[in-house]
C-alpha positions as CSV (number, residue, x, y, z in Angstrom):
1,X,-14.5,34.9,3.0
2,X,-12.8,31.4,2.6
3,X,-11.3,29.2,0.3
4,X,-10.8,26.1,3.0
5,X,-13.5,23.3,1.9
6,X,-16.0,23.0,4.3
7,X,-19.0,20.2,3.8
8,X,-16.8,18.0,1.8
9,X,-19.1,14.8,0.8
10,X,-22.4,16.5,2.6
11,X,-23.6,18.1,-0.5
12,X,-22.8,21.8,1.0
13,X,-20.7,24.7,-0.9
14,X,-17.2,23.3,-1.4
15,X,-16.2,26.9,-1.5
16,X,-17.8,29.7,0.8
17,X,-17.9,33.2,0.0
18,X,-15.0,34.7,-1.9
19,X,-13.6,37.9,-1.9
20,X,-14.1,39.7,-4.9
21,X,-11.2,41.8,-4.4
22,X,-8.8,38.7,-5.7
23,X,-10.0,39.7,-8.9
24,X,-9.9,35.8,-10.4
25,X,-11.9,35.9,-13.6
26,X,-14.1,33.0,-14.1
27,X,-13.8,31.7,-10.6
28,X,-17.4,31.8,-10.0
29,X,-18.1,29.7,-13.2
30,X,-15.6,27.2,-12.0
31,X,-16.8,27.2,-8.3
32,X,-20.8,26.6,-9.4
33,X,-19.3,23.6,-12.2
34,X,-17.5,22.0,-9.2
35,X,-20.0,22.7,-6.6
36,X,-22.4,21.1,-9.2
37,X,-20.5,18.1,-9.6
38,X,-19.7,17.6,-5.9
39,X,-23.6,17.7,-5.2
40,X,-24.4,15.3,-8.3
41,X,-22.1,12.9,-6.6
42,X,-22.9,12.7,-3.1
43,X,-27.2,12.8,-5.0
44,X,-26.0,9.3,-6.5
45,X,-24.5,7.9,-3.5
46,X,-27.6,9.2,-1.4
47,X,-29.6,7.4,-4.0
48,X,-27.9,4.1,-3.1
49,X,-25.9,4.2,-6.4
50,X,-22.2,3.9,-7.0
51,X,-20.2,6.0,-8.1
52,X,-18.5,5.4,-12.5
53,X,-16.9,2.3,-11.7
54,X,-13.4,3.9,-12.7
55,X,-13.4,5.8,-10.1
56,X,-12.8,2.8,-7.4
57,X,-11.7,-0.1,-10.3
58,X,-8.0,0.2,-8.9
59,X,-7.2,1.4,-5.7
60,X,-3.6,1.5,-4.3
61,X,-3.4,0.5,-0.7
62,X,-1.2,3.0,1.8
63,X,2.1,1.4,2.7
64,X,5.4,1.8,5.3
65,X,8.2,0.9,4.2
66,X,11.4,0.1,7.3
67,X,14.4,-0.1,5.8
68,X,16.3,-2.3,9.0
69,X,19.9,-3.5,9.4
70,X,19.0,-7.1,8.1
71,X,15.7,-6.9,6.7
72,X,13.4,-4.4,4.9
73,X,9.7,-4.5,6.7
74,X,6.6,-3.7,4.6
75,X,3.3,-2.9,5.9
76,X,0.3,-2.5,3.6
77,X,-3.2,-1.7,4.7
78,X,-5.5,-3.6,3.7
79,X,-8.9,-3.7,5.9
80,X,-11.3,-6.0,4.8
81,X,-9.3,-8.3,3.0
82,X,-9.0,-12.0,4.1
83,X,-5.1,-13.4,3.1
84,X,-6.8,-15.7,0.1
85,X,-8.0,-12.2,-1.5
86,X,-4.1,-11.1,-1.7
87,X,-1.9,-12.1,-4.3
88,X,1.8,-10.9,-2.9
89,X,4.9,-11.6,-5.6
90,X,8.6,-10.9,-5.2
91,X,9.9,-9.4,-8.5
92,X,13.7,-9.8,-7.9
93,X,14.7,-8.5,-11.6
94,X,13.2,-5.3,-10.9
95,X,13.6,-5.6,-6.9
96,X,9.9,-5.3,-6.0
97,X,7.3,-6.5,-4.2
98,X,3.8,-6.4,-6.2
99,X,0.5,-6.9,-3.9
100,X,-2.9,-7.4,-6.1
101,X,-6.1,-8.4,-5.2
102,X,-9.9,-7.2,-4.7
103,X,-11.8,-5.7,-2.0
104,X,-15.3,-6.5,-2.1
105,X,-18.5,-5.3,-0.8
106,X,-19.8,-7.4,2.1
107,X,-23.6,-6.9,1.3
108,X,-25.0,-8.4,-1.6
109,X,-26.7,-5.8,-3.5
110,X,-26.8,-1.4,-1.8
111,X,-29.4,-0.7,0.5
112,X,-32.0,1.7,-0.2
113,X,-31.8,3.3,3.1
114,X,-27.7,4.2,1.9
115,X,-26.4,8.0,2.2
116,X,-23.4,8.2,2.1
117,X,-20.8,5.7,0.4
118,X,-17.3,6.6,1.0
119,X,-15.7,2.9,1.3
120,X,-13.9,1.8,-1.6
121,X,-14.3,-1.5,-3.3
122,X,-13.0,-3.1,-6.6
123,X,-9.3,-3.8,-7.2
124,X,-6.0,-3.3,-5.8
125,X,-2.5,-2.9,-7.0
126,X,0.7,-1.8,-5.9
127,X,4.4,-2.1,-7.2
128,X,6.7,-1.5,-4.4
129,X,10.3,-0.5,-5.3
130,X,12.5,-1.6,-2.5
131,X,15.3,1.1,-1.5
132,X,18.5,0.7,-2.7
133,X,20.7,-2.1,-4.6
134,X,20.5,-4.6,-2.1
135,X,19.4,-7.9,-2.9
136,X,16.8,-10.1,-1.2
137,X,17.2,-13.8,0.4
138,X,14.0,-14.8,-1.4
139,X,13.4,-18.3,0.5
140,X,13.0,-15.8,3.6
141,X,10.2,-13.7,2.8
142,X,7.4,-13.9,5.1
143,X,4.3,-11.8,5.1
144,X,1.3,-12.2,7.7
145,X,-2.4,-10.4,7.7
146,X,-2.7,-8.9,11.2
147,X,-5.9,-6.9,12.0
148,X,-6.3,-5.4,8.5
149,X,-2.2,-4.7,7.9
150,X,-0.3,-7.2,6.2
151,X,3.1,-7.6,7.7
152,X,5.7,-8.3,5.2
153,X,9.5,-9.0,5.8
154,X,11.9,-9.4,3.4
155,X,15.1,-10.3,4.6
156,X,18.4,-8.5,2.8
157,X,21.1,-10.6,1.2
158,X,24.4,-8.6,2.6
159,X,26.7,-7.6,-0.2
160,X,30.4,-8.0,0.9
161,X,30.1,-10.6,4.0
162,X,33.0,-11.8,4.2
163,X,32.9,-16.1,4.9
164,X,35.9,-17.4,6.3
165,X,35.9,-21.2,5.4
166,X,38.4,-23.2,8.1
167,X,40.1,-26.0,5.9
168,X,41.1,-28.9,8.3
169,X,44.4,-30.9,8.2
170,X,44.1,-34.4,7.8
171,X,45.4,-36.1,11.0
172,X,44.6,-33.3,13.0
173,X,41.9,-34.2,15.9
174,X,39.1,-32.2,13.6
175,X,40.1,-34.2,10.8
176,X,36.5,-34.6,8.7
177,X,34.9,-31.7,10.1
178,X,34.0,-28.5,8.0
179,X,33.0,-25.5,10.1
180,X,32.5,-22.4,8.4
181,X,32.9,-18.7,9.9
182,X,30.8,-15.5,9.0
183,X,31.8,-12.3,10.5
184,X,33.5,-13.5,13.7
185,X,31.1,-16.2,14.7
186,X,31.9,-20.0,14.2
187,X,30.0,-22.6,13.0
């Protein structure tokens, strides 16, 4: 007497026995219709056929987002993917980052002898809204593909720094040098 799924993408019950005692009306009807369906699908993909291609067209890739003292660090997964697949934008009106692209199926057409398809394929796209107001130093960004992840950094603009510009004095022994100093440190 359980409602955990068990078989999930084997073609078994999705939903075992169920106590009659919960006194749900027209639970059986719906158990059997998605039973039905769950067995139709894993039949295609035993077949070697995919799946209504809606249901992989766009797929949104898993992310972390660090939100650092200087920088804001994005990872995205994206296994399979070689960097000229990934289009990567920086959308500094809205304060985004936007990854597109396409993961593709490596063999040429589905082999017969396929059971069970559970990798996705087709297009990606993902509009990341970075935290907060603060603005990014766009000639910074860097992003890198490392073992399926791409690495993205985005470094933050600091609001507020304070620049402290020394002026020099002419006939001083600086005279014609411009030094500049941000937050304590001198240039």
């Amino acid at each position: 007497m359980s409602l955990i799924p068990g078989g999930f993408g084997f073609g078994d019950e999705v939903f075992h026995d169920v106590n009659p005692s919960m006194g749900l009306r027209g639970f059986d009807d719906n158990k059997r219709l998605l039973n039905s369906l769950l067995r139709l699908d894993n039949s295609l993909a035993g077949q070697g056929r995919t799946r209504d291609s809606r249901w992989n067209s766009i797929l949104s890739p898993p992310i972390d987002v660090f939100d650092h003292k200087d920088y804001y660090g994005i990872h995205i997964s994206l296994p399979g993917v070689s960097p000229d697949e990934i289009n990567l934008d920086y959308d500094s009106e809205r304060n985004q980052l936007v990854v597109r692209g396409e993961i593709k199926r490596t063999e040429k057409k589905l082999s017969e002898n396929l059971r069970i398809n559970e990798r996705r394929t087709g297009s990606f796209s993902r509009r990341i809204n970075l935290p907060g107001l603060t603005k990014v130093k766009e000639e910074g960004i860097t992003a890198e593909l490392n073992n399926g992840v791409l690495e993205v950094s985005l470094p933050k603009i600091v609001e507020g720094t304070k620049t402290l510009r020394r002026i020099n004095i002419k006939g001083s022994k600086n005279e014609g040098r411009i030094s500049s100093v941000e937050s304590g440190n001198e240039t």
